[in-house]
C-alpha positions as CSV (number, residue, x, y, z in Angstrom):
1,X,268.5,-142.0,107.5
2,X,269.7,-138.3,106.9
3,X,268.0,-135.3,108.3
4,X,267.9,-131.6,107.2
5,X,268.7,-130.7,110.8
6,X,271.0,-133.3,112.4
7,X,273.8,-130.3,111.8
8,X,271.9,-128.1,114.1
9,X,271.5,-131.6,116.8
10,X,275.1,-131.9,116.5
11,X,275.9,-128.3,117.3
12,X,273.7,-128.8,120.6
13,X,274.8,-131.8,121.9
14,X,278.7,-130.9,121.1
15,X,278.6,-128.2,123.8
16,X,280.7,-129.0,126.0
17,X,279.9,-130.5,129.3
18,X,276.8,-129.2,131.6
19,X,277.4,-128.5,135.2
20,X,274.1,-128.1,136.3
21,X,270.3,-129.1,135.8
22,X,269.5,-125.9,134.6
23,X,272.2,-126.6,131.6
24,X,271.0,-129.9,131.3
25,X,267.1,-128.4,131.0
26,X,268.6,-125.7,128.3
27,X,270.3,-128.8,126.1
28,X,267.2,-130.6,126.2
29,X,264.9,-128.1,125.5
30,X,266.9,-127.2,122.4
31,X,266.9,-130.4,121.1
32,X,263.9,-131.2,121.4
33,X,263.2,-127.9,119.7
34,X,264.6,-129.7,117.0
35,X,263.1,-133.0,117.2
36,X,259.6,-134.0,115.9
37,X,257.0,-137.1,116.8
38,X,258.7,-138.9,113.7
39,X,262.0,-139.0,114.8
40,X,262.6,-142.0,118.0
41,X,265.4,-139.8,119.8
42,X,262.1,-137.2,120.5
43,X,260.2,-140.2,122.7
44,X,263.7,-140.7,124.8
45,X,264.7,-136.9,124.6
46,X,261.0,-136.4,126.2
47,X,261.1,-139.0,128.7
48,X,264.9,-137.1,130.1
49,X,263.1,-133.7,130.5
50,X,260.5,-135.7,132.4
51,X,262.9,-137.1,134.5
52,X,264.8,-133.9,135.2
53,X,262.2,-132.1,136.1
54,X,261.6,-135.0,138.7
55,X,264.8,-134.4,140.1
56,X,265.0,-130.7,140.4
57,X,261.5,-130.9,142.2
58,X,262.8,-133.6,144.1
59,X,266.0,-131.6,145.1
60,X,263.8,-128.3,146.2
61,X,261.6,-130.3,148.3
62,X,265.0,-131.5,150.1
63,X,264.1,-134.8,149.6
64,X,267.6,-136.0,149.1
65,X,270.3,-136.0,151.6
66,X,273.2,-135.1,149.8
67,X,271.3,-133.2,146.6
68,X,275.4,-131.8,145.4
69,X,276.1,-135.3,144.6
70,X,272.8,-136.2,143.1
71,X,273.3,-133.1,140.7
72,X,276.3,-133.9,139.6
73,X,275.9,-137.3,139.2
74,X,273.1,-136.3,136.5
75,X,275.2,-133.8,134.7
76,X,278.0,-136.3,134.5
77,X,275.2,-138.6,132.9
78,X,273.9,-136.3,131.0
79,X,277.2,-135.8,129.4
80,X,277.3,-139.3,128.7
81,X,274.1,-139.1,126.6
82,X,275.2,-135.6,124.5
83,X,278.3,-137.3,123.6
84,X,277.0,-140.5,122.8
85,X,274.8,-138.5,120.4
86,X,277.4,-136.0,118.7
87,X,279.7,-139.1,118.0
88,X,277.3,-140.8,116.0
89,X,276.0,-137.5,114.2
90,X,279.7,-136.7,112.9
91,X,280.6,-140.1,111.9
92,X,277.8,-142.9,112.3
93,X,279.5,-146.1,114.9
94,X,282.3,-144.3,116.5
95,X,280.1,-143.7,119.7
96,X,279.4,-146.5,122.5
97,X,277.8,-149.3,120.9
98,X,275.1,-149.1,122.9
99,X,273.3,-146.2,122.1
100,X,273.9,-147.5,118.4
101,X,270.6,-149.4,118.0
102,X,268.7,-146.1,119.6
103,X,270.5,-143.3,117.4
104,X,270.1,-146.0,113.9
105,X,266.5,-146.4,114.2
106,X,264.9,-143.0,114.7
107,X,263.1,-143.4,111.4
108,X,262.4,-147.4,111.8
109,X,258.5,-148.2,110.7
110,X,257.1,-150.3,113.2
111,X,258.5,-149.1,116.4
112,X,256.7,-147.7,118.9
113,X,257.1,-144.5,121.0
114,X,257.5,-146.5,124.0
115,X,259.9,-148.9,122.2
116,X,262.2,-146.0,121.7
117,X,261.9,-144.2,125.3
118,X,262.7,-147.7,127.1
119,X,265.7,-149.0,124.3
120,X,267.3,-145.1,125.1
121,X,266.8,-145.3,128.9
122,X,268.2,-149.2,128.5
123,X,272.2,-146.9,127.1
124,X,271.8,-144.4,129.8
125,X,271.2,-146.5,132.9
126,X,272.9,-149.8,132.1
127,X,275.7,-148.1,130.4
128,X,275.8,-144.4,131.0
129,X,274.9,-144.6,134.6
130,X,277.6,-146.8,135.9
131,X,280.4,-144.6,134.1
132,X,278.9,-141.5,135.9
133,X,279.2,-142.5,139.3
134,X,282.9,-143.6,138.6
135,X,283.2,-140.3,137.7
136,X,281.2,-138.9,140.1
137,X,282.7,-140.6,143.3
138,X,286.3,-140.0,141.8
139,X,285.6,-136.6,141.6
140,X,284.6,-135.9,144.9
141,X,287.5,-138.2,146.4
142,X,284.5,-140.7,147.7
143,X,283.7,-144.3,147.1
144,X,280.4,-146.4,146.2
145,X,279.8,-147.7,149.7
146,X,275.9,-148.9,150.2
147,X,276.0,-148.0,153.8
148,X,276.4,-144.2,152.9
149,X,273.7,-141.5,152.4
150,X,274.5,-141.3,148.6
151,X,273.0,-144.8,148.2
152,X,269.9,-144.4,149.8
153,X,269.4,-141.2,146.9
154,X,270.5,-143.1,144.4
155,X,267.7,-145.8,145.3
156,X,265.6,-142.3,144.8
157,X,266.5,-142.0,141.7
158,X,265.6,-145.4,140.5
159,X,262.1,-145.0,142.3
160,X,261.9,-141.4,140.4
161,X,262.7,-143.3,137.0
162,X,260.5,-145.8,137.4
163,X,258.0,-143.1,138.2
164,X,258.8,-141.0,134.9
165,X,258.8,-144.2,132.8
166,X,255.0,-145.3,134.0
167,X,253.5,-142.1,134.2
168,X,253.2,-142.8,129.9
169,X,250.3,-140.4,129.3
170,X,252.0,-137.6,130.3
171,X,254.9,-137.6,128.2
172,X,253.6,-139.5,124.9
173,X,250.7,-136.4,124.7
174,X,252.0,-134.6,121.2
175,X,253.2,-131.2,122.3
176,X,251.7,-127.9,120.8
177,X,252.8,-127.5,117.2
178,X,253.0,-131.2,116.4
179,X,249.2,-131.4,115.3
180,X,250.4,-132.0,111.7
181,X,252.7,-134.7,112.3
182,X,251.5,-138.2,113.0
183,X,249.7,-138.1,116.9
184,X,251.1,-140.0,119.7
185,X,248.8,-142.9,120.9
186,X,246.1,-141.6,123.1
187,X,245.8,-142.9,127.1
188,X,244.7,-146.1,127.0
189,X,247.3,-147.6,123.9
190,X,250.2,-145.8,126.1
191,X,249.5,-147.9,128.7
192,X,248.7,-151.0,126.8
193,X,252.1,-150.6,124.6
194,X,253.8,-149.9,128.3
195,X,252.7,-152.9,130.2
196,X,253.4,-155.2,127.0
197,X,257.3,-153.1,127.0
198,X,257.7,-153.5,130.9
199,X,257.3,-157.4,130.4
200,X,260.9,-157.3,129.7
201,X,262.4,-154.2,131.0
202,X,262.5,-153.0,135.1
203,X,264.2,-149.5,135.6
204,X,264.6,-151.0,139.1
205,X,266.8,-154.0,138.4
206,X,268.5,-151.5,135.9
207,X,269.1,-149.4,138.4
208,X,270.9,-152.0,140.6
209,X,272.8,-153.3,137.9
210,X,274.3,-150.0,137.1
211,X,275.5,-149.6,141.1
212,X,276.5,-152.9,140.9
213,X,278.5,-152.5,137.5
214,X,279.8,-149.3,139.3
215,X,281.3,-151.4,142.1
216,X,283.5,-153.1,139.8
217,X,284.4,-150.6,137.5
218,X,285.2,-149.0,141.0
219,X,287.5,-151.9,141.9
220,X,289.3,-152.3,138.9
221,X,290.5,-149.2,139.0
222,X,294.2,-151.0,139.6
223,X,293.7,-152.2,136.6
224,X,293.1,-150.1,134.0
225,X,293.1,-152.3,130.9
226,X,290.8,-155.3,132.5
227,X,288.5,-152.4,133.2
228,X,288.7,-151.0,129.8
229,X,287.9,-154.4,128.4
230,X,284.7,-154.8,131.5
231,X,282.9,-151.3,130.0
232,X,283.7,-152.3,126.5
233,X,281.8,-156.0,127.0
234,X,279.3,-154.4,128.8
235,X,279.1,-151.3,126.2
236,X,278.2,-154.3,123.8
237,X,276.0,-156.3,126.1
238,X,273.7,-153.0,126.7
239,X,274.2,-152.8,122.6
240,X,272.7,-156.0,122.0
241,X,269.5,-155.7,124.7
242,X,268.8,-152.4,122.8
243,X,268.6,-154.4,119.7
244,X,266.4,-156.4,121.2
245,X,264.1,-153.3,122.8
246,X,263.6,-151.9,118.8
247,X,262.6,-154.9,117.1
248,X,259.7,-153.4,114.4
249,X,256.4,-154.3,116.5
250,X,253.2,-153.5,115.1
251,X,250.5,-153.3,118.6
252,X,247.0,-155.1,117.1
253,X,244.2,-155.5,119.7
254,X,244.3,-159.2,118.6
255,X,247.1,-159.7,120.5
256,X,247.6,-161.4,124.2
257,X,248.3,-159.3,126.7
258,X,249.7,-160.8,129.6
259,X,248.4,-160.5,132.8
260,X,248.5,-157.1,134.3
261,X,249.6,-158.9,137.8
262,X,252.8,-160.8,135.9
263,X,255.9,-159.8,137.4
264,X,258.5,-157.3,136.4
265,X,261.6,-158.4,137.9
């Protein structure tokens, strides 16, 4: 599906890389400048800002111990993301494979707002994630241990997406200027459409899969082409869970809901 302004998208996200969360902010805030309630990429694009916003308010109450590394572990991600989404506006497929299913079906009928937020945050922490510590611990000359102070802020950040991710109401309200396009599902169908998405998605075990897929990306570092091949099978496996995420769904108050009480994980 073509859009009048994915030239002006692609001229955002093809920037350049951020070093800080107020470049990140600026980068999002243009694109969703550009992005309407009709498009998927707005639902994950707003759930981001959320989420920064988290962090920086995080970071100035000093609640992490080492808040450099936190920072530039999100820009490296956040890099991740921007590329992810110029690739596939100047030539459809050549990105990672996982953000693929996100970026083809942000004009879909029969997907939800939620559907989109979670199948996004699915590339960036299962994917995305993992490569951006790499990157972050090589660049600081440090290593993934669990024992050090990094981890415990990186279990932060999981508990601060998870946050983000359940607080629905707040970022599926339509924003001012978007009263003529079609309105965002009201309190009560956010949460409904959430619990019935959560069934099978947990940022938490996301999150630990991504340190864990870190670890080995980490130690296969001697070996270049085996861990060229690991991110490209798990580039695919993220790829085909997104799939999965964007299936067309249309919510009916006929359907079972499953226990609010089932588990997550």
């Amino acid at each position: 599906m073509t859009r009048g302004n994915d030239s002006t998208l692609l001229a955002i996200a093809s920037k350049g890389a951020v070093d800080s969360y107020a470049e990140v902010a600026l980068r999002l805030r243009a694109l969703d400048a550009e992005l309407d309630a009709r498009d998927g990429l707005f639902w994950f694009n707003r759930w981001y800002s959320a989420l920064l916003t988290a962090l920086v308010e995080n970071t100035r109450r000093h609640r992490f111990v080492e808040p450099d590394f936190v920072e530039r572990l999100e820009c490296h991600a956040a890099d991740r993301y921007f590329a992810a989404l110029a690739a596939h506006l100047m030539d459809p497929g050549s990105g990672p494979s996982c953000w693929d299913p996100v970026l083809q079906a942000r004009g879909r009928a029969g997907v939800l707002p939620v559907q989109h937020a979670v199948a996004g945050i699915n590339a960036h922490v299962n994917h995305d994630l993992p490569v951006a510590l790499v990157t972050t611990f090589s660049e600081l000359g440090r290593e993934p241990a669990r024992d050090a102070p990094v981890h415990a802020d990186y279990q932060r950040i999981g508990a601060l997406l998870d946050g983000v991710l359940c607080d629905a109401p707040a970022w599926l309200a339509p924003r001012a200027g978007d009263e003529a396009q079609p309105a965002a599902p009201d309190a009560a169908t956010a949460h409904a459409q959430l619990e019935e998405a959560l069934t099978i998605w947990s940022t938490e075990r996301a999150c630990e899969a991504a340190w864990v897929a870190a670890e080995v990306r980490w130690t296969l570092r001697v070996s270049p082409l085996i861990a060229h091949h690991y991110l490209e099978a798990l580039d695919r496996l993220v790829g085909l869970a997104g799939r999965g995420l964007l299936r067309p769904w249309y919510a009916s108050p006929q359907i079972e809901r499953r226990p609010s009480s089932a588990p997550r994980r």
